[in-house]
OpenMM code with the backbone's topology and positions (N, CA, C; nanometers):
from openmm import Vec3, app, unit

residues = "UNK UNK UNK UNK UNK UNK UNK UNK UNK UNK UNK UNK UNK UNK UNK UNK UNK UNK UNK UNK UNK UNK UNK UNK UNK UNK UNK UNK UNK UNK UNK UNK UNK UNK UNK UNK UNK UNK UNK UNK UNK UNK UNK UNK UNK UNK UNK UNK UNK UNK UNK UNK UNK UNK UNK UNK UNK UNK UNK UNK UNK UNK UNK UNK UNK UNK UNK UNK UNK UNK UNK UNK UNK UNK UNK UNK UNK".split()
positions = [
    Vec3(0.0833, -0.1182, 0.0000),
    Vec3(0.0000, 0.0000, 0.0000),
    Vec3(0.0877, 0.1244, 0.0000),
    Vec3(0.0548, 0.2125, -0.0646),
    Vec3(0.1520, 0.3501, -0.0922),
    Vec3(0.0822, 0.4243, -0.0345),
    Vec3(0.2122, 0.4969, 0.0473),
    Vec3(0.1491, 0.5835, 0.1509),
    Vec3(0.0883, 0.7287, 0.1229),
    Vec3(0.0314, 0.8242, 0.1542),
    Vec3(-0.0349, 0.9145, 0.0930),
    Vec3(0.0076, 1.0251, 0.1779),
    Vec3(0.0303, 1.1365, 0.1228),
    Vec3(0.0457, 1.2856, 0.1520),
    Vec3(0.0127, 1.3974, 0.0827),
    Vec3(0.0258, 1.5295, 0.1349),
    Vec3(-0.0193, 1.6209, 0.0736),
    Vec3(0.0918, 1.6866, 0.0165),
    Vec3(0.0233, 1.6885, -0.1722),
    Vec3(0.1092, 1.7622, -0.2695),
    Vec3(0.0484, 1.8917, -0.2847),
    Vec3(0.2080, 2.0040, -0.3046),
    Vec3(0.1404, 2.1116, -0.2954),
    Vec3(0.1416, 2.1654, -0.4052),
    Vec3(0.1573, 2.0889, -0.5155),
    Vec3(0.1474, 2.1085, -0.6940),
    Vec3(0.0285, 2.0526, -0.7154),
    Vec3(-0.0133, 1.9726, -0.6837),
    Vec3(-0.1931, 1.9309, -0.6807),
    Vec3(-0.2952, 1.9762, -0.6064),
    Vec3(-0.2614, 2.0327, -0.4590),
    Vec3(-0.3255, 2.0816, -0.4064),
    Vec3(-0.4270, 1.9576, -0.3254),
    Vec3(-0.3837, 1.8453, -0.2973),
    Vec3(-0.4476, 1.7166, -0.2876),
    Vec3(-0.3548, 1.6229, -0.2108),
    Vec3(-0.4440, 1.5347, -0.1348),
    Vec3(-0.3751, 1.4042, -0.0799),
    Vec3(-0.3458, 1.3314, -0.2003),
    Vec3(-0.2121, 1.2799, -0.2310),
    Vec3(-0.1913, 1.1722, -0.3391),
    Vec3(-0.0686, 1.0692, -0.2814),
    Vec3(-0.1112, 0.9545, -0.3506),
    Vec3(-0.0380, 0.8525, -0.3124),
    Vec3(0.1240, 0.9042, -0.3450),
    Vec3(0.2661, 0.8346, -0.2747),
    Vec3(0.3738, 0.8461, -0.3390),
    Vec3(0.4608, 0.7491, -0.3828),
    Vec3(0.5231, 0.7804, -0.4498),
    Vec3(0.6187, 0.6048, -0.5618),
    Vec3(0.7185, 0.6938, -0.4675),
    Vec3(0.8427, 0.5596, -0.5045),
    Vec3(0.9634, 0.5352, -0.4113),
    Vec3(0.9712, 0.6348, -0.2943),
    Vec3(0.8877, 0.5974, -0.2611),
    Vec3(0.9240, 0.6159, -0.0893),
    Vec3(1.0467, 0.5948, -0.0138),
    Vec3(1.0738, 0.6754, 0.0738),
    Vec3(1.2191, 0.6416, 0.1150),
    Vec3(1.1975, 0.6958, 0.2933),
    Vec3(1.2226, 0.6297, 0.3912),
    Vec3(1.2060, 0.6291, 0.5395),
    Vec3(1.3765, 0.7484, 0.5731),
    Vec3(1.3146, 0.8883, 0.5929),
    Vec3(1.4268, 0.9208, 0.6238),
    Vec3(1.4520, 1.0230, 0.7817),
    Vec3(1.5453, 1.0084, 0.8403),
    Vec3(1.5784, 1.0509, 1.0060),
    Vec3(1.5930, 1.1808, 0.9759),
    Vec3(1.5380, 1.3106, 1.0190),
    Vec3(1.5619, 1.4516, 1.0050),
    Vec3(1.6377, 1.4899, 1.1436),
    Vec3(1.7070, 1.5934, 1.0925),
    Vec3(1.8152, 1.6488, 1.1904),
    Vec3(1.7897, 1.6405, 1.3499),
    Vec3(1.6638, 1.6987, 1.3716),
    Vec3(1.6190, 1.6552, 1.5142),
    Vec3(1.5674, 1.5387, 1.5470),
    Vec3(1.6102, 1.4137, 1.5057),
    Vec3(1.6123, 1.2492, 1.5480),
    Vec3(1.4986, 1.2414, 1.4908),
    Vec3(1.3599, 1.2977, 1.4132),
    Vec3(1.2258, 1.2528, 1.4041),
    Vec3(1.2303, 1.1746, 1.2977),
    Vec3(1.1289, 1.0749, 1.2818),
    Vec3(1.1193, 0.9990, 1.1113),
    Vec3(1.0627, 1.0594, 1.0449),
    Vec3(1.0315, 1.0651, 0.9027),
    Vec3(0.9500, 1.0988, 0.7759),
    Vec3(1.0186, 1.0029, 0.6791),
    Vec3(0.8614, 1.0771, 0.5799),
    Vec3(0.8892, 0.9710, 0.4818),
    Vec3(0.8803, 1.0817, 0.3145),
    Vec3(1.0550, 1.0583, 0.2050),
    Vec3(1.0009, 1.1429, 0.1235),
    Vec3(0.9701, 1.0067, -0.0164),
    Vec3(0.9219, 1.1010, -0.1163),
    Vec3(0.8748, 1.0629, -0.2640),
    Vec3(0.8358, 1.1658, -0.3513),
    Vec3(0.7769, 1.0955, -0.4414),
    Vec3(0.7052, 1.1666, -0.5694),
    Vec3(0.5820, 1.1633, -0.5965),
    Vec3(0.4631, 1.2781, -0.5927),
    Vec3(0.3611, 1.2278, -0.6402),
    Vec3(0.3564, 1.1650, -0.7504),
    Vec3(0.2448, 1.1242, -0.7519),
    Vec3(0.2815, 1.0007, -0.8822),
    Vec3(0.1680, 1.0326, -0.9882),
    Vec3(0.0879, 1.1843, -0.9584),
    Vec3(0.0223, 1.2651, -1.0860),
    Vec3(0.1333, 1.3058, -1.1154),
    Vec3(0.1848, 1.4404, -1.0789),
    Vec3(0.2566, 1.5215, -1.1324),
    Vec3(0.4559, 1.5281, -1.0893),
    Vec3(0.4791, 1.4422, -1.0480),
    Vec3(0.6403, 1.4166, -1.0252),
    Vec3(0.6936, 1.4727, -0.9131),
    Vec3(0.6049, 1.5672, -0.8178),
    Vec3(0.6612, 1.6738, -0.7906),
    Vec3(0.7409, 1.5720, -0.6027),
    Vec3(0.8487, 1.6828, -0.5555),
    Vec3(0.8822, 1.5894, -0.4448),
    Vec3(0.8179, 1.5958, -0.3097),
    Vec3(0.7709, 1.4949, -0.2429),
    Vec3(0.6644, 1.4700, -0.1385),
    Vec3(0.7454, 1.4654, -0.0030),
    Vec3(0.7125, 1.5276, 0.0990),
    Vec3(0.7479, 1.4678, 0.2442),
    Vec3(0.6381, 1.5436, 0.3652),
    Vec3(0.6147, 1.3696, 0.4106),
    Vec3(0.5633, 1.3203, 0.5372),
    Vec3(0.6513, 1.3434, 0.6464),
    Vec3(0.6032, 1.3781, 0.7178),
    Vec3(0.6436, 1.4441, 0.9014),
    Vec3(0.6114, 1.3322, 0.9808),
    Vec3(0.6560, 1.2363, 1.0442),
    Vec3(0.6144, 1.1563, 1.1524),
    Vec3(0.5944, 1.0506, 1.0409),
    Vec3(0.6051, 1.0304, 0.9327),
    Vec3(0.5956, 0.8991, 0.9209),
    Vec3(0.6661, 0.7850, 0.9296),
    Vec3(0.8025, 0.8015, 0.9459),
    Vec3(0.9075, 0.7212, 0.9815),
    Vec3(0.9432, 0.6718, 1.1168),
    Vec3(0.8292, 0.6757, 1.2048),
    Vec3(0.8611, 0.6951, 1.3187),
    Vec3(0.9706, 0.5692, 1.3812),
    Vec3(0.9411, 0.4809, 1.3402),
    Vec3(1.0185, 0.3232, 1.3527),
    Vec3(1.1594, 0.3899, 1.3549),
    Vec3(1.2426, 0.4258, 1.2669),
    Vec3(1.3859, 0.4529, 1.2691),
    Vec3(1.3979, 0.5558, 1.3674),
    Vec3(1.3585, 0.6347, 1.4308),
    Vec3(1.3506, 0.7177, 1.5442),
    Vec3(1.3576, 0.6884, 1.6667),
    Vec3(1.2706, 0.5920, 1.6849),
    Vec3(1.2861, 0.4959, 1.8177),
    Vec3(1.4181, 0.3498, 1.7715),
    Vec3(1.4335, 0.3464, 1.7096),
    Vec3(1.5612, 0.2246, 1.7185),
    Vec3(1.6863, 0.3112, 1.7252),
    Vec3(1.6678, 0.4078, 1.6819),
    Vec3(1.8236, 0.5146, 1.7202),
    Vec3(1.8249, 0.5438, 1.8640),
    Vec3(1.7191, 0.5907, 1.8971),
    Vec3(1.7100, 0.6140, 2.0988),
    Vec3(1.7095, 0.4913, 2.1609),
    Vec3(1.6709, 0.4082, 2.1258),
    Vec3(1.7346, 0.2913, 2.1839),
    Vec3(1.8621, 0.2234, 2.1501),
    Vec3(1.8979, 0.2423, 2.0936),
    Vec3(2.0574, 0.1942, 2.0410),
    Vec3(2.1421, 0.3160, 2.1335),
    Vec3(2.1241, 0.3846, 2.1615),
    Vec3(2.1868, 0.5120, 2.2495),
    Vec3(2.2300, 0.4266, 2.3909),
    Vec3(2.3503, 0.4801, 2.3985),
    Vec3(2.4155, 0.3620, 2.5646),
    Vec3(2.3794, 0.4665, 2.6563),
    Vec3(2.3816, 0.4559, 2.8036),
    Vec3(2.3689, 0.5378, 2.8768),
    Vec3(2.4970, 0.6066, 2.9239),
    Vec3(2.4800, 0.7381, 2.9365),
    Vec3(2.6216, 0.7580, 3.0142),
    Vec3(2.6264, 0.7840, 3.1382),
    Vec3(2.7810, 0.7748, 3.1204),
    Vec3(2.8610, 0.7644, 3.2583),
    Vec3(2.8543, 0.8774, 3.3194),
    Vec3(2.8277, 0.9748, 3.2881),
    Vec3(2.8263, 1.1089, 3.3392),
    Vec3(2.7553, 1.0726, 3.5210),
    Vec3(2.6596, 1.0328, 3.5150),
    Vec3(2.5116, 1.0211, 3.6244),
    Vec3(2.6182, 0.9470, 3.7491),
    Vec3(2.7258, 0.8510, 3.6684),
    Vec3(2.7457, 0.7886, 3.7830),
    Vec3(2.8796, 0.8175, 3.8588),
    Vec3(2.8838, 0.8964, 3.7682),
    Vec3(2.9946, 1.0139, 3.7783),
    Vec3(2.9939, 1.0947, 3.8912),
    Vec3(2.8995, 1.1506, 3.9117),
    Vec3(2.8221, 1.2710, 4.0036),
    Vec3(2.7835, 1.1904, 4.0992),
    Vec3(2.6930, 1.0737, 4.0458),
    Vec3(2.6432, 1.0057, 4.1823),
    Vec3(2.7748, 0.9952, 4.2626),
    Vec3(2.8863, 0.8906, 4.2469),
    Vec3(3.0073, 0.8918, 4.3093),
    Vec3(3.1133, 1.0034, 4.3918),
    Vec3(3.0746, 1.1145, 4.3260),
    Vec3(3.1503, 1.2281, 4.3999),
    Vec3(3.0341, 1.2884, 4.4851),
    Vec3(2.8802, 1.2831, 4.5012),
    Vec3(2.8547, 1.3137, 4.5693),
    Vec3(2.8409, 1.2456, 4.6909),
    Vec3(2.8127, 1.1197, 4.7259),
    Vec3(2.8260, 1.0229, 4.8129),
    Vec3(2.9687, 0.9996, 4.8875),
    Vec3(3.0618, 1.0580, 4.7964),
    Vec3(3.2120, 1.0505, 4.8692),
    Vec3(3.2453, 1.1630, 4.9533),
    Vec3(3.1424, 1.3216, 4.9326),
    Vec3(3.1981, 1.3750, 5.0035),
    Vec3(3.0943, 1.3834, 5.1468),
    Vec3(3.0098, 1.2672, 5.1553),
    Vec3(2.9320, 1.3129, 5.2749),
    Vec3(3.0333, 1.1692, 5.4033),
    Vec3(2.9819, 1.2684, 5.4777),
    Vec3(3.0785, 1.2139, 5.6139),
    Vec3(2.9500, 1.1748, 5.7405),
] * unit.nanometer
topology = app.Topology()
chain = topology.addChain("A")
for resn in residues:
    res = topology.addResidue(resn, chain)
    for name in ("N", "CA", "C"):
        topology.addAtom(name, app.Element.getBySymbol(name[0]), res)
C-alpha cells in the first residue's frame, strides 16, 4: 500500500512512488517521494517513526550520572 500525503502542486492528498524512510536532523522519522500525478517531491512528518525509536534505543547510557552520583556520596561524612 503507498502511503499518501499532501502535494502542494496538486493541491491534494496523493499517493507516493519510491518512498524512502528518512531521520531529520532533530532524530524525528518521515517519509520522502514523488507524487505520482505530477512528479513533484513529497514529504511526510512523523511517518518514519520506527527509525527514530531504534536510534534512541541503540543510544548507551552515560557515565556522566554515575559520575556525580560517586563524587557526591564521597563527600558526605
Amino acid at each position: 500500500m503507498a502511503t499518501q500525503a499532501y502535494c502542494v502542486k496538486c493541491k491534494a492528498k496523493r499517493d507516493m512512488k519510491d518512498e524512502k524512510q528518512v531521520t531529520m536532523k532533530n532524530g524525528q522519522g518521515a517519509i520522502s517521494g514523488i507524487c505520482t500525478v505530477c512528479g513533484t517531491k513529497m514529504f511526510k512528518i512523523g511517518g518514519g517513526k520506527k527509525i527514530a525509536k531504534a536510534k534512541a534505543a541503540s543510544k548507551k547510557p552515560t557515565t556522566r550520572t554515575a559520575k556525580v552520583k560517586a563524587k557526591s556520596t564521597s563527600k558526605r561524612k
